[in-house]
C-alpha positions, 0 to 999 in steps of 0.5 A: 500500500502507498500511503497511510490512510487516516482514520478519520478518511477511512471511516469517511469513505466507510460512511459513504459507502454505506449510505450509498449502499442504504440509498441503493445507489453505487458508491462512488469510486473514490469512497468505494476505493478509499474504504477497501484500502482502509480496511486491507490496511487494518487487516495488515496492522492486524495480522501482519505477515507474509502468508496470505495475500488478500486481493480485493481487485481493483482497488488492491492487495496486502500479505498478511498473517505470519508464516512462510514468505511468499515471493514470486509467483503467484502466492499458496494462500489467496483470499479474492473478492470483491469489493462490496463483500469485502467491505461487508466482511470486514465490517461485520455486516456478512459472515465469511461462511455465508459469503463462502457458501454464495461464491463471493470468496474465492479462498485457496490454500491451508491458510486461506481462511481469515474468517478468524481476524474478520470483523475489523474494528475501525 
């Protein structure tokens, strides 16, 4: 991740996508982007290692979680989605086994289940 998101700019951008969301009305852009990169940033303070890379494209991807490095290629341990059910997931508003069960979580590898550090507390 580039820059430090601040807390209050995460929560902003937070903010707005739920009540878009609430407004059924899309996000936009920006506050869509600036909520997924907040929220993989937490997960990456949270749980800090190596092990898993979590992608929530196209707004971005962190490695987190300790265990073996990954360096080239493409990592054992990935966690996909997108970034609607990210945001849901992270917040507390689904459950990892419900979005699993629906397909919105694309999970491979022994670790790749990070339904244990989710939600994220903003």
């Amino acid at each position: 991740m580039a820059r430090k998101i601040s807390t209050d700019d995460g929560r902003a951008a937070l903010s707005a996508v739920a009540a878009a969301v609430e407004a059924s009305v899309p996000p936009a852009r920006t506050d869509n982007a600036t909520a997924v990169r907040y929220l993989l940033q937490l997960l990456a303070e949270k749980a800090p290692g190596n092990s898993v890379e979590v992608r929530v494209p196209p707004f971005g991807a962190v490695q987190v979680v300790e265990g073996p490095r990954h360096t080239r290629g493409t990592p054992p341990n990935v966690v996909e989605t997108d970034p609607a059910t990210w945001i849901a997931l992270a917040t507390g508003a689904e459950q990892w086994t419900d979005a699993a069960a629906a397909g919105r979580i694309s999970a491979s590898g022994t670790r790749a289940d990070i339904s244990d550090l989710l939600p994220l507390r903003p």
